[in-house]
N, C-alpha and C positions, 0 to 999 in steps of 0.2 A: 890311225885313229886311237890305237892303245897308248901309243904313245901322251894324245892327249889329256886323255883320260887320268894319266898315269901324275901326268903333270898339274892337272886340277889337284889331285886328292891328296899333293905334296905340297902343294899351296892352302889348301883347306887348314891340313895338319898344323903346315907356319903360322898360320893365324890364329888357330888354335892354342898354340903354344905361346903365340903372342900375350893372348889374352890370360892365359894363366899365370905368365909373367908379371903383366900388371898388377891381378889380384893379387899375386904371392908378394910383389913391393909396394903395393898399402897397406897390405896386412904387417908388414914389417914396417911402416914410416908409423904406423900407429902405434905398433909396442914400442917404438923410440917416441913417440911423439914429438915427428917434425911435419913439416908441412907439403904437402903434396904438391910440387909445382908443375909436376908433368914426370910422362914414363921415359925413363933411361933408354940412354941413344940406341942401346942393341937392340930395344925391344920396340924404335922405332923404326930401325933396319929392317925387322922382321917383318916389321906390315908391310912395307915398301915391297919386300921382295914377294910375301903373301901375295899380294896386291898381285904385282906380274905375274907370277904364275898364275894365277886363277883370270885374268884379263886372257892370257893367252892360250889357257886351256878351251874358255868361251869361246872365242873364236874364233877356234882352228877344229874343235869337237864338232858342231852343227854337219857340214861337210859343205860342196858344193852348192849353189843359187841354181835353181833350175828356173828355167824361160817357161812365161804360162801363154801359149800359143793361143793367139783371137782365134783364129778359124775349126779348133780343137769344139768336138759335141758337148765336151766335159762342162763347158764353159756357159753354156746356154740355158736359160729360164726358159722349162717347160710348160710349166704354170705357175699360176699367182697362186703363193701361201693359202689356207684353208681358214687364217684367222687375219682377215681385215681390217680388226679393229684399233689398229695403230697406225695404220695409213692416214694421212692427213693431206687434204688437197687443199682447205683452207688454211693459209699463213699468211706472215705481212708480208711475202714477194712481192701480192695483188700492187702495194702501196706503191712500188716503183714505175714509172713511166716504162710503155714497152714500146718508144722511138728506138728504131734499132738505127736509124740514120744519124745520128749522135754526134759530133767531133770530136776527137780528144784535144783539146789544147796542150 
C-alpha cells in the first residue's frame, strides 16, 4: 500500500510540473510574442504519464471490496428516524395502474 501511495505523490508531482511548464512557455511565447497554439509535446507526455500514475495510485490505494452480508445485525433498521418530515407516501406512483397481470409484448 506504500508503494501506492508513493506512486500517487510522483504522479501529483508530474502534473505539477506539468503545469508550471506550461505557465513558464506562455510566459515566454508572450515576451516573443507568438501565438499559443498548444503545450509542447514533453509537457504533453507528462500529463499522460501524470495521468497513469495517479489513475493507478486510486485504484490500487483504497484496498480490498468487502461483501456486506444480508443476514449481518449491522444491517438492519432498528427504528424509523426521529425526523419524519421528509418522508413522502404521496407521489405520482398513485397514477400508474396497479394490474400486476400485465403482458409484456
Amino acid at each position: 500500500m506504500a508503494l501506492g501511495y508513493a506512486v500517487g505523490v510522483v504522479g501529483v508531482l508530474i502534473l505539477a510540473h506539468a503545469a508550471f511548464s506550461t505557465i513558464q512557455y506562455r510566459s515566454l511565447l508572450k515576451i516573443t510574442e507568438e501565438q499559443f497554439t498548444g503545450p509542447p509535446i514533453t509537457v504533453v507526455m507528462e500529463l499522460f504519464a501524470g495521468l497513469i500514475f495517479c489513475l493507478w495510485a486510486a485504484l490500487t490505494v483504497p484496498g480490498k471490496f468487502l461483501s456486506i452480508l444480508p443476514q449481518s445485525d449491522e444491517n438492519r433498521v432498528v427504528s424509523l428516524p426521529s425526523n419524519l418530515d421528509f418522508m413522502i407516501f404521496n407521489h405520482r406512483g398513485k397514477a400508474f395502474s396497479l394490474d400486476v397481470n400485465m403482458k409484456l409484448k
